[in-house]
Backbone bond lengths (Angstrom), bond angles and torsions (degrees), N, CA, C in turn:
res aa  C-N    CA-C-N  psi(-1)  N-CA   C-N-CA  omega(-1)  CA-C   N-CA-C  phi
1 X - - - 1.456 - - 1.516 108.89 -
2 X 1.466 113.61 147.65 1.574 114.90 174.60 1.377 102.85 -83.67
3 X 1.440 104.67 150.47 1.333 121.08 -177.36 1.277 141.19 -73.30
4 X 1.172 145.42 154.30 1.585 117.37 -160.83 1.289 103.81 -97.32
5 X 1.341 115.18 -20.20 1.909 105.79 -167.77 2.379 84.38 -136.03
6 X 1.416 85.82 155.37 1.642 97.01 158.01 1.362 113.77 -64.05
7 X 1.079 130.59 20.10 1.861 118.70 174.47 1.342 122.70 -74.88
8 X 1.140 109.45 -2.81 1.864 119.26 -162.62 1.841 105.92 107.44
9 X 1.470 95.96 174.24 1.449 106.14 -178.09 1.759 105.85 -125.21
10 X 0.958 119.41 157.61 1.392 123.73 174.43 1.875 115.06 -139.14
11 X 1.013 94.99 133.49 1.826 106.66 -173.38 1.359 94.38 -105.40
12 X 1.504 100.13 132.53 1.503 111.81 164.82 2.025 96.26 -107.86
13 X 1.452 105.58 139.22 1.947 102.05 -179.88 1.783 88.40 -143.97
14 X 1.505 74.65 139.66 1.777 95.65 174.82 1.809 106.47 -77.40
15 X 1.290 98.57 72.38 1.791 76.92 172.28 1.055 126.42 -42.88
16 X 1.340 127.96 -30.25 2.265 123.27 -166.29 2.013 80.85 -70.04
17 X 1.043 112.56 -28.17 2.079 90.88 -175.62 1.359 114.42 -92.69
18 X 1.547 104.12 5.48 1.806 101.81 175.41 1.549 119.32 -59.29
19 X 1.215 133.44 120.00 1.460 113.11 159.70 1.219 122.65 -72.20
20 X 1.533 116.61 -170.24 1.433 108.15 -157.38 1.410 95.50 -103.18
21 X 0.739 126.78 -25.08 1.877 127.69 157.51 1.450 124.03 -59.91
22 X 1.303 132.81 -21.91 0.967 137.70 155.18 2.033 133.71 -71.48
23 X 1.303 83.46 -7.85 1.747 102.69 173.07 1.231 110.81 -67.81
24 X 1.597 131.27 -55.52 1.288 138.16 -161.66 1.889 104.04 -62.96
25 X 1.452 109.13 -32.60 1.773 115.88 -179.06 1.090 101.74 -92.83
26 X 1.790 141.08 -6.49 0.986 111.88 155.95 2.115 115.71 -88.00
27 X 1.183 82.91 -21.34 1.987 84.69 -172.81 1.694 89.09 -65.16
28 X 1.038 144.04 -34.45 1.747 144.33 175.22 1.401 110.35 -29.53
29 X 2.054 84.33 -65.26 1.568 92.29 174.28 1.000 133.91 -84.30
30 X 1.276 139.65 -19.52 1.574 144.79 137.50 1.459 110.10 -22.63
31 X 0.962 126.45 -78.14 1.357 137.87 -170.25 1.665 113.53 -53.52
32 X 1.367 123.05 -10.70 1.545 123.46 -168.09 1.811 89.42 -161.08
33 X 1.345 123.65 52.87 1.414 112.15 -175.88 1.792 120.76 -52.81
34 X 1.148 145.20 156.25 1.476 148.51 151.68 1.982 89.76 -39.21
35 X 1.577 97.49 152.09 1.550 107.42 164.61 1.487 118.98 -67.91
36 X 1.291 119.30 147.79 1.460 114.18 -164.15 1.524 125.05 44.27
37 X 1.535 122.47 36.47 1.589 111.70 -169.82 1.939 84.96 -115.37
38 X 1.414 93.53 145.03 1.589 104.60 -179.01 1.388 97.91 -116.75
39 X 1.344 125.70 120.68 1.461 124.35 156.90 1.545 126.98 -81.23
40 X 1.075 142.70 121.55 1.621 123.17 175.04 1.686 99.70 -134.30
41 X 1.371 115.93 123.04 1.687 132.04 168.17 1.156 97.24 -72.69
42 X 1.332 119.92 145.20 1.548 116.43 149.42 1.284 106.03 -138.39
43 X 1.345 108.03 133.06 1.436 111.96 -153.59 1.947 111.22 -155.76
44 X 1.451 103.86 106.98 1.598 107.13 -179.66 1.823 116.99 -51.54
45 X 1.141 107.32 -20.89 1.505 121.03 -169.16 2.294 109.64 -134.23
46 X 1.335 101.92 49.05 1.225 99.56 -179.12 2.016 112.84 -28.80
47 X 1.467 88.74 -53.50 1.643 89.28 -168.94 1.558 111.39 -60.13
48 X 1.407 120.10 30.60 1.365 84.91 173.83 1.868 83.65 -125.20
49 X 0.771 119.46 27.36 1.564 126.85 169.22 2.317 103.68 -83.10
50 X 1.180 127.41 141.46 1.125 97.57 -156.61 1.964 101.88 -77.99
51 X 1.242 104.29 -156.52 1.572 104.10 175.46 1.649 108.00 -83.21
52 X 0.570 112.89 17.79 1.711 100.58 -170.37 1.557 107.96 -109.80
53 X 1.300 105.22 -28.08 1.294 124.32 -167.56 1.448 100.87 -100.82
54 X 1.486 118.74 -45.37 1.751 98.04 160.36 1.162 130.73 -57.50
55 X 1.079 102.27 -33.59 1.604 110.40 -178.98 1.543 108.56 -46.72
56 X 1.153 130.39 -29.59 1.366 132.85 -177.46 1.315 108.42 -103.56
57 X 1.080 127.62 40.30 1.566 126.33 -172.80 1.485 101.58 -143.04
58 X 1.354 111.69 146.51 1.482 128.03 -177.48 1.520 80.86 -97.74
59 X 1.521 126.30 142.28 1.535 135.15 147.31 1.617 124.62 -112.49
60 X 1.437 76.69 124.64 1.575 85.80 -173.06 1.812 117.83 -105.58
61 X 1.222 140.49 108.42 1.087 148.28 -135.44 1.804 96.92 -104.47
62 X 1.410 112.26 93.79 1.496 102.68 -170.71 1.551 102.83 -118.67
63 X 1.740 113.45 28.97 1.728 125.20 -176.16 1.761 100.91 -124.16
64 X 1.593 128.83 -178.26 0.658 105.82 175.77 1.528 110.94 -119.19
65 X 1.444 129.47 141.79 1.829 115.23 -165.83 1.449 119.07 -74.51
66 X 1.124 103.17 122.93 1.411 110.07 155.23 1.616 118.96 -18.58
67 X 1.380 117.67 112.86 1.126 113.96 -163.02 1.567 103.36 -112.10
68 X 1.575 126.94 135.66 1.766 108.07 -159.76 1.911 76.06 -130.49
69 X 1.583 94.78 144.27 1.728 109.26 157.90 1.359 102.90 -80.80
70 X 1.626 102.80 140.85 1.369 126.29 161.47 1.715 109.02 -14.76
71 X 1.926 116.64 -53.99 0.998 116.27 -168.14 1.726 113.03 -68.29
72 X 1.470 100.95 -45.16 1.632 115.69 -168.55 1.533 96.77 -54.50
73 X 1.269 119.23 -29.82 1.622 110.81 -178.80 1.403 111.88 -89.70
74 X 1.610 112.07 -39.90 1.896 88.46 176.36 1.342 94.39 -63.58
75 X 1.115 150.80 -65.42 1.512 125.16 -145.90 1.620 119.56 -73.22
76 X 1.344 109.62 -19.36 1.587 115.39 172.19 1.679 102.15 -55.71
77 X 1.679 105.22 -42.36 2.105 109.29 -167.71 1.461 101.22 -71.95
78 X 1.562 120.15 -37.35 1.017 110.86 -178.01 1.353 107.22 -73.18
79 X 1.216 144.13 -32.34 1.616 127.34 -177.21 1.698 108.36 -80.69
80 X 1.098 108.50 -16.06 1.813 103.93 149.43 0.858 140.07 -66.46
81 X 1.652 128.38 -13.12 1.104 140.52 -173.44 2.094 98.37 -113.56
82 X 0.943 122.44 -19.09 1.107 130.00 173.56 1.758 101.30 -63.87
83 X 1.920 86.51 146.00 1.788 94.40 176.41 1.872 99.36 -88.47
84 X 1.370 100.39 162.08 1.762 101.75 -176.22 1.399 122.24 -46.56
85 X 1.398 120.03 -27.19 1.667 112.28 -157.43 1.702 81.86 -84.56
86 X 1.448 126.75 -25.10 1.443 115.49 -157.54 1.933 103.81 -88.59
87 X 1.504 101.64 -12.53 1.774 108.42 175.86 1.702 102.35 -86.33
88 X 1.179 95.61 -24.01 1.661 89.82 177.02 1.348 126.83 -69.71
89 X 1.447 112.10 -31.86 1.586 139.02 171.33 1.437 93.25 -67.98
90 X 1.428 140.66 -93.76 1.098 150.50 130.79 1.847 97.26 53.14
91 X 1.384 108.24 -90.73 1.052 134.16 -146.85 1.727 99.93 -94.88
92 X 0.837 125.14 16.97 1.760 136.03 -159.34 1.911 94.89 -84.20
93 X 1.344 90.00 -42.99 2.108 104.29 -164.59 1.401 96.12 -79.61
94 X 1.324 112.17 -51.17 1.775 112.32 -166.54 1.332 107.83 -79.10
95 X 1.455 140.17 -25.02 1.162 135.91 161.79 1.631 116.98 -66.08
96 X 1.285 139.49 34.16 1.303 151.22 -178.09 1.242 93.94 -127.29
97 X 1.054 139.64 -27.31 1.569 126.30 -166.70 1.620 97.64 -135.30
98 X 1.467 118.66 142.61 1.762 140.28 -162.69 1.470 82.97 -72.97
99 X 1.473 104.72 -81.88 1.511 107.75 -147.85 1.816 113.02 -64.50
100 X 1.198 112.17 -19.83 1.638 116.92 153.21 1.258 118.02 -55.78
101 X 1.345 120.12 -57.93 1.738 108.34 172.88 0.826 124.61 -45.53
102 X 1.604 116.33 -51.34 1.814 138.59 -171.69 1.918 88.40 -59.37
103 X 0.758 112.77 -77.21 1.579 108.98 -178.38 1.395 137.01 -29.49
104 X 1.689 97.97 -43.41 1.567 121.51 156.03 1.582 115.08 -58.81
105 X 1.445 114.52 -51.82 1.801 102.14 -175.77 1.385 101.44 -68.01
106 X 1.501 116.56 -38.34 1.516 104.12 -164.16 1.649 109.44 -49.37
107 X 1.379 108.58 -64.74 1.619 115.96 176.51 1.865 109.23 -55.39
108 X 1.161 117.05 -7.69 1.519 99.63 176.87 1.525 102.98 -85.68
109 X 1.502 107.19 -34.70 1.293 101.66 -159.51 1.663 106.61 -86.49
110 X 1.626 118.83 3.07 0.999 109.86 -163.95 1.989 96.52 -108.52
111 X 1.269 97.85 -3.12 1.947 115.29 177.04 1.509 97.51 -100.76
112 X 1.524 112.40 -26.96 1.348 91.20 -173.27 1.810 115.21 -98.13
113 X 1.057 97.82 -21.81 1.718 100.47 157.35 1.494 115.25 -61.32
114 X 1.217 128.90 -29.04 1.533 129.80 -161.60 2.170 92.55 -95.29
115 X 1.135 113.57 -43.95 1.196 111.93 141.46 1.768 148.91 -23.50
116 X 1.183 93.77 -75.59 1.350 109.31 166.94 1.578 124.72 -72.33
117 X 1.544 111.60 -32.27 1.143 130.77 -173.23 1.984 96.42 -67.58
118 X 1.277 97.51 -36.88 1.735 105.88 -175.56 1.438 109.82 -65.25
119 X 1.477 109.74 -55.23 2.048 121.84 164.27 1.021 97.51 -22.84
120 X 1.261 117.58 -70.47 1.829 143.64 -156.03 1.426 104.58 -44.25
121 X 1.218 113.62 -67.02 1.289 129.54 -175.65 1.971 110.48 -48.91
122 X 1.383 96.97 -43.32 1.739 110.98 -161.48 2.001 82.86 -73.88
123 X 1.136 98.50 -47.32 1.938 91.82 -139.20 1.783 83.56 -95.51
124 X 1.170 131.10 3.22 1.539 139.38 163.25 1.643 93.16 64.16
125 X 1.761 114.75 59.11 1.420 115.85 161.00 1.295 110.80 -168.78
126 X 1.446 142.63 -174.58 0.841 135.50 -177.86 1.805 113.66 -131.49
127 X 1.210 103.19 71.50 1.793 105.07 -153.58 1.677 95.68 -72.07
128 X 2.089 112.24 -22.03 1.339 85.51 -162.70 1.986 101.48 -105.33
129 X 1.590 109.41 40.68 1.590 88.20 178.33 1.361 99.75 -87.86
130 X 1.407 133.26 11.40 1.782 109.45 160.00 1.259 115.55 -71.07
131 X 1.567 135.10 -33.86 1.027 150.26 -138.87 1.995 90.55 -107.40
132 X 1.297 118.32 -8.27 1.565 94.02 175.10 1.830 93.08 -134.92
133 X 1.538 120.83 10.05 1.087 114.49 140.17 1.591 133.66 -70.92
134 X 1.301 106.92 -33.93 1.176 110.37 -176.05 1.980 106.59 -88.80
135 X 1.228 107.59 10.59 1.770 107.50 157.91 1.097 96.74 -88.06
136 X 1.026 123.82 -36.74 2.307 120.39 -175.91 1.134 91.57 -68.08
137 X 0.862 151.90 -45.32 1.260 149.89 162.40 1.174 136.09 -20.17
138 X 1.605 91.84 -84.89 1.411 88.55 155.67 1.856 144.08 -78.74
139 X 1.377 97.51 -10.99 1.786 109.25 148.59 1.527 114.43 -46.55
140 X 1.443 116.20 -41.68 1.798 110.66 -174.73 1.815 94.53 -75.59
141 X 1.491 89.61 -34.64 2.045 89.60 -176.34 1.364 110.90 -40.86
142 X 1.229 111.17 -56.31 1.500 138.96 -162.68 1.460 104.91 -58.29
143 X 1.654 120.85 -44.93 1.695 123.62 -169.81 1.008 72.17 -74.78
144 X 1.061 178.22 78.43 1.797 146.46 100.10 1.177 91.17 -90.50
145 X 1.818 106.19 144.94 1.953 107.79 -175.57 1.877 90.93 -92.20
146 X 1.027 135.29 5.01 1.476 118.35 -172.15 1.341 86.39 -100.29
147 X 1.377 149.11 -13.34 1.411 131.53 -174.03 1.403 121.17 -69.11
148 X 1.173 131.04 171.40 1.111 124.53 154.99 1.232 127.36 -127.36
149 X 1.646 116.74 118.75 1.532 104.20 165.05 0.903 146.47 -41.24
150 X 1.129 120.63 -35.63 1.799 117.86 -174.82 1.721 95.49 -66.06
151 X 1.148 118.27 -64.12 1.809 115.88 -179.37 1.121 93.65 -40.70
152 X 1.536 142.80 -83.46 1.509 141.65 179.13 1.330 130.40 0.28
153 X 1.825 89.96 -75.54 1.857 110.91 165.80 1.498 123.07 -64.63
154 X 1.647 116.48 -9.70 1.512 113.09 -168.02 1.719 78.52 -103.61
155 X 1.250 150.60 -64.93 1.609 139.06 -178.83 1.519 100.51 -30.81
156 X 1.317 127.99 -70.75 1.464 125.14 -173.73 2.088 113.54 -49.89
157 X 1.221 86.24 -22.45 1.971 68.06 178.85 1.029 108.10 -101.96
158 X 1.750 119.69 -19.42 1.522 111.78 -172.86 1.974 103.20 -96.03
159 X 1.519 106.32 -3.77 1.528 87.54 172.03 1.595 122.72 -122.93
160 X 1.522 95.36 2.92 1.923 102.33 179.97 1.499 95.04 -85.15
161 X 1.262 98.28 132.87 1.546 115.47 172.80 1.498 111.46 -66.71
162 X 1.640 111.43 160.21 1.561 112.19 -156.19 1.384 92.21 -89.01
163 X 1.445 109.96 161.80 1.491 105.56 175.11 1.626 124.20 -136.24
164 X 1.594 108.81 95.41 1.411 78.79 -152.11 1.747 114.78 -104.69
């Protein structure tokens, strides 16, 4: 939209609807902005924007974080490192109850970004943000009351890659 006064313009962009082809034309414009142009993402899941494009971004944290006990995280790393038939066992008790699952992806996806985010860093890419987008994923799956967890929780162990 044109602007109402000469002061500059400012873009508000839904990063969670960016595709991944659309990153490279925004890092263009990031990197050489118009005079007076303000960019701001707002985005429930920054990390799934790729690395190149965070890298140029100030983050501003205006939610509150997921907060995991010492315990909820060793056992979240250890069921990452587990092969599928042993996440399926695993996950047999907590897939009976909603708000247990929902609790489980939140902390997986919040070990498995801190995870992957580490790969990322070593191998200078981010091969695994499909694999902790698609736990947000299935977390929105999950708030729907017709879903079912156990189908939910059995996709997440038989398709997140192991991590060891």
């Amino acid at each position: 939209m044109k602007g109402f006064s000469g002061k500059g313009k400012i873009f508000l962009i839904d990063a969670d609807s960016l595709t991944y082809e659309a990153a490279p034309a925004l890092l263009k414009i990031f990197e050489e902005p118009p005079f007076k142009t303000y960019f701001f993402l707002i985005a429930e899941r920054p990390y799934n924007l790729p690395l190149t494009l965070r890298s140029r971004l100030y983050a501003l944290n205006f939610g509150g974080n997921y907060v995991l006990s010492d315990i909820k995280k060793d056992s979240v790393q250890k069921f990452l490192k587990m092969p599928p038939h042993k996440r399926l066992l695993y996950l047999k008790d907590i897939a009976e109850d909603r708000a247990r699952s929902l609790d489980f992806l939140r902390a997986l996806e919040v070990v498995a970004f801190a995870s992957f985010e580490k790969q990322a860093k070593e191998k200078n890419n981010f091969s695994g943000a499909a694999s902790v987008k698609e736990i947000g994923e299935c977390e929105a799956l999950l708030s729907e009351r017709a879903s079912s967890p156990r189908i939910i929780l059995e996709h997440i162990a038989l398709t997140l890659p192991k991590i060891s």
